[in-house]
C-alpha positions, 0 to 999 in steps of 0.5 A: 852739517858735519865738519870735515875732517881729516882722513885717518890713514892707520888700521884700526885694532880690529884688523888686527884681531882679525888677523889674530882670528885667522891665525888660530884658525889655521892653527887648529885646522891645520896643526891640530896636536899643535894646540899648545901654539894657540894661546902663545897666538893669543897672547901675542895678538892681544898684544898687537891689538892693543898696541894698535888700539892705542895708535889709532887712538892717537890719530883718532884724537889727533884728527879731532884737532883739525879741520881739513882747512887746517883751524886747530880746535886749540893751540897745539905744540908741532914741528914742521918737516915731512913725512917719508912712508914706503910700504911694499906688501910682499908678505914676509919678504915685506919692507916698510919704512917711515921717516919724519924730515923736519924743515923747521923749529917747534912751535905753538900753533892756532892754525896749521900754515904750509909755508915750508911745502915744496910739493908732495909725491903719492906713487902707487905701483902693485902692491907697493905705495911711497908717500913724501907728504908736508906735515907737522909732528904733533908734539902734545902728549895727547897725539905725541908720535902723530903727524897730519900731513897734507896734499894740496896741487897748490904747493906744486911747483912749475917745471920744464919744458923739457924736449926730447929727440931720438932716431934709429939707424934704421929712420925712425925718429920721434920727439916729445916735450914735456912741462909741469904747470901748476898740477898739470902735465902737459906732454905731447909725441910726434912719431915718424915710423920705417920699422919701428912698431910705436913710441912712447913717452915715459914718466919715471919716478925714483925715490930711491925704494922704487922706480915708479914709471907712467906711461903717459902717450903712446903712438904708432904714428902722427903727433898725440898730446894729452893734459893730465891733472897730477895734483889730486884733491885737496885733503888732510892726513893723520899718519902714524907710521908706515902707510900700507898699499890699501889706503891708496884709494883713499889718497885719490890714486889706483893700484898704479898711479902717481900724484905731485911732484916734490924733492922725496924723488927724482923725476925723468922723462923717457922717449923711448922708440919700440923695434920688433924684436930688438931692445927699444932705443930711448933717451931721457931728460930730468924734468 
């Protein structure tokens, strides 16, 4: 049986190249007196490709290191911290940010431990997704630049409860209360309605790039309460810059989704009241 290893979160030079392709297509097709553009095209898209092809090769080796319980095939020189990837895919008006906080000293390393981990977030929305992931910079120059970060429910803490209570001047009230345990989230909503059309309790998420929100219990009336596993699976990363929206399903969320909880945010719980054409009522908590 194949040993697992981690998942390789970096394009691969032939998305480049694929894109160098559609560029001097539509170059030709659309410009054509203008094919003088094409070879400046491809000079620069061989040059995007290669430096690609070294990126993914750097994480390629890198993923090789390591298995997903974390053995290193050999000792390797790392530094302990976190990776802060923000990539939001809005074509030219794209922003793309990536970060490596350390929380410790270099070291030589047998085995990758998670001492330092102290949760991790995994927000997707649309076309944008954040990452705070625990992770080591690999320092050898084999991977130099690499880091392999983790997600594991078992670093995220305990938080709350937290309870919430609203009213209108027009009768309608509403509770809620909410606590993390572990990798699980436990929310629960009481409604009692005059003319407001529902409630509903909200989980928002500030990262300081975005405002990642999740609905988590909706009610026309009565009491709801649901249990929601926000710790994903265990799994390891290679990571080498900026991670783009596209790999959200390979870190185990959708298009919209939110996974963990960690210090790369602020989280609040919002109870919010909705009223038929009139601005909602809410009240918030930090969890």
């Amino acid at each position: 049986m194949e040993a697992c290893r981690p998942e390789v979160l970096v394009d691969s030079a032939w998305d480049r190249a694929g894109i160098a392709i559609i560029a001097v297509v539509f170059i030709a097709v659309l410009a054509p007196h203008a094919m003088w553009a094409v070879p400046i095209v491809l000079l620069a898209s061989a040059a995007t490709t290669i430096l690609a092809a070294k990126r993914f090769n750097k994480a390629s080796r890198a993923a090789e290191l390591v298995d997903c319980g974390g053995a290193l095939k050999r000792p390797v020189a790392a530094r302990p911290g976190y990776v802060v990837s923000y990539y939001h895919d809005a074509g030219r008006h794209s922003t793309i940010y990536f970060k490596f906080e350390p929380a410790g000293e270099p070291t030589v390393l047998s085995r990758l431990e998670w001492t330092h981990a102290r949760g991790y977030i995994v927000a997707a929305s649309g076309y944008r997704l954040y990452l705070w992931l625990p992770a080591y910079e690999i320092l050898d120059d084999c991977c130099r630049g690499v880091y392999i970060a983790a997600v594991d429910p078992a670093f995220l803490p305990q938080r709350g409860p937290v309870q919430l209570t609203l009213s209108t001047p027009e009768g309608d009230s509403a509770s809620a209360g909410l606590a993390l345990r572990g990798a699980v989230l436990e929310a629960e909503l009481t409604f009692w309605p005059v003319k407001a059309r529902s409630a509903r309790l909200e989980l928002h998420v500030d990262t300081g790039h975005h405002r990642f929100k999740k609905v988590l219990l909706a009610a026309e009336s009565g009491s709801r309460r649901v249990e929601l596993d926000i710790g994903g699976r265990p799994r390891l990363y290679i990571i080498k810059g900026a991670v783009p929206p596209t790999h959200a399903g390979t870190l185990g969320i959708e298009r919209e989704g939110l996974l963990g909880y960690g210090g790369g945010g602020e989280y609040t719980a919002r109870l919010v009241i909705d009223i038929p054409l009139r601005p909602d009522y809410h009240v918030d908590a930090q969890l």
